[in-house]
C-alpha positions as CSV (number, residue, x, y, z in Angstrom):
1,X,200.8,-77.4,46.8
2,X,198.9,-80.8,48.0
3,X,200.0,-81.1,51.9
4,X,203.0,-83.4,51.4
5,X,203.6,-85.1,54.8
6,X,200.2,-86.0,55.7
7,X,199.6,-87.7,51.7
8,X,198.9,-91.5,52.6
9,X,199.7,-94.2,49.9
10,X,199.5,-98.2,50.0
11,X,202.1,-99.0,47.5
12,X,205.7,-97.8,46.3
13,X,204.0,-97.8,42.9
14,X,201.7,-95.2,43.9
15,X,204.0,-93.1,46.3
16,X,206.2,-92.6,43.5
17,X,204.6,-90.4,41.0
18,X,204.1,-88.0,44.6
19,X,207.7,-88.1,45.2
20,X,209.0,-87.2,41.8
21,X,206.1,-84.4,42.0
22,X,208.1,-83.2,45.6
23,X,211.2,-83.2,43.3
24,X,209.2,-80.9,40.4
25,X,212.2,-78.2,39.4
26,X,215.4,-79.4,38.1
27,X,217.7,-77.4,40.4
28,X,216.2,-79.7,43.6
29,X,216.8,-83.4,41.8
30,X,220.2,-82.2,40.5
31,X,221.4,-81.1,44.6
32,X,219.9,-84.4,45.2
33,X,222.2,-86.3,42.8
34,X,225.3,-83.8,43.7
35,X,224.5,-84.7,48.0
36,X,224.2,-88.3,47.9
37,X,226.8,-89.1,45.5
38,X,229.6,-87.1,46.9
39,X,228.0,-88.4,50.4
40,X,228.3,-91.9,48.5
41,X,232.1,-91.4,47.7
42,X,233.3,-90.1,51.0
43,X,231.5,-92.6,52.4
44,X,232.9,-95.4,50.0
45,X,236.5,-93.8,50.4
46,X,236.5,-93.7,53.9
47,X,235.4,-97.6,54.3
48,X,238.1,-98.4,52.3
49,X,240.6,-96.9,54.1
50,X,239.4,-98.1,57.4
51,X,237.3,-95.2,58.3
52,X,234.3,-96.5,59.8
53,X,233.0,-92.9,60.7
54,X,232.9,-91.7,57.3
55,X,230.3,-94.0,56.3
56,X,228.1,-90.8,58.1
57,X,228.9,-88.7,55.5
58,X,226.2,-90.3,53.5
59,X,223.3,-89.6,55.2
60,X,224.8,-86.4,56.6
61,X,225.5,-85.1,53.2
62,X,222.9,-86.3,51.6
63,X,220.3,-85.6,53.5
64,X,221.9,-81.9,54.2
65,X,221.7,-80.7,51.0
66,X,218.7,-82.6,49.8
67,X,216.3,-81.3,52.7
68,X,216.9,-78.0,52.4
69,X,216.2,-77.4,48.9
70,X,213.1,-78.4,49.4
71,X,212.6,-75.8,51.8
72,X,214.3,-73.0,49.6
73,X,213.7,-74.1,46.0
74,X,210.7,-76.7,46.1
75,X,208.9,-74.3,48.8
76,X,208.1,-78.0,50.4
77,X,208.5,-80.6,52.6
78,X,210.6,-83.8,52.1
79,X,209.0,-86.6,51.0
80,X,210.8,-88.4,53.8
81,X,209.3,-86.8,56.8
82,X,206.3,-88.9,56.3
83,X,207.6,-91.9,54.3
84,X,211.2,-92.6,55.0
85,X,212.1,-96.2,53.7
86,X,209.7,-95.3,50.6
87,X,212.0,-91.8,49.9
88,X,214.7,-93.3,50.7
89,X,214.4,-96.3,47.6
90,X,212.8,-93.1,45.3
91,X,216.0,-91.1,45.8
92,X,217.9,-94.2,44.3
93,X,215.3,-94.4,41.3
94,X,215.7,-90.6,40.5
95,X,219.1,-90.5,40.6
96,X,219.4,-93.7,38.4
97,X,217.0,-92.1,36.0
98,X,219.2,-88.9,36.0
99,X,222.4,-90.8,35.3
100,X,220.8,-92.7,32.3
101,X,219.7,-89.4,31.0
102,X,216.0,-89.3,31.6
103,X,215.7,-86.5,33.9
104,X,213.1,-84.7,31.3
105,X,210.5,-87.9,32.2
106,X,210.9,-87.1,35.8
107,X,210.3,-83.6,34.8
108,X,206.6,-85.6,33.1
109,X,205.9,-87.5,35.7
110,X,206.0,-84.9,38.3
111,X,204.1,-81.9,36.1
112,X,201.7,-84.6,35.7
113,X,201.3,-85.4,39.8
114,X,200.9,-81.8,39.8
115,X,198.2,-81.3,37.5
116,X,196.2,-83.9,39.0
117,X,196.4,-83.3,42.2
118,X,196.7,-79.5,42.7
């Protein structure tokens, strides 16, 4: 697999093929979805109600259930150990494609990464 952290990129445009390639099997971009939206709805629920500290269940859930299925299904590193802010508006994308049913063109766009740069 192409060294993920140390990848360098100039634009979004061009980081994202790379982070959908860091998101390759189904099983990781599915606990992706599941971890940031129940993060997103405990976080939501808890505003609501006046719960300023459950606005950490976000990134807490999120990120703990994304991160390591990288390191136990992907076999890599998150994409947001070297590029943050980037990973962080390509979670949002992937997810969005997933809910409008297109997770089989992520499933394209990252064999294709792949293939190119293996």
């Amino acid at each position: 697999m192409a060294s993920e952290t140390t990848e360098t990129y100039e634009s979004y445009k061009e980081f994202w093929p790379y982070y959908v390639a860091m998101h390759s099997r189904a099983a990781t971009r599915w606990v992706h979805l599941t971890g940031t939206l129940t993060g997103l709805a405990i976080s939501v629920y808890g505003l609501a109600r006046g719960r300023k500290r459950y606005a950490a269940a976000l990134p807490l859930i999120g990120y703990g259930t994304a991160w390591p299925a990288h390191f136990f299904i992907e076999k890599n590193n998150p994409a947001s150990f070297g590029h943050p802010a980037w990973s962080l508006r390509g979670d949002a994308q992937m997810i969005r494609m997933m809910l409008a049913g297109r997770d089989a063109e992520l499933a394209e766009i990252a064999a294709k990464w792949l293939a190119e740069n293996r």
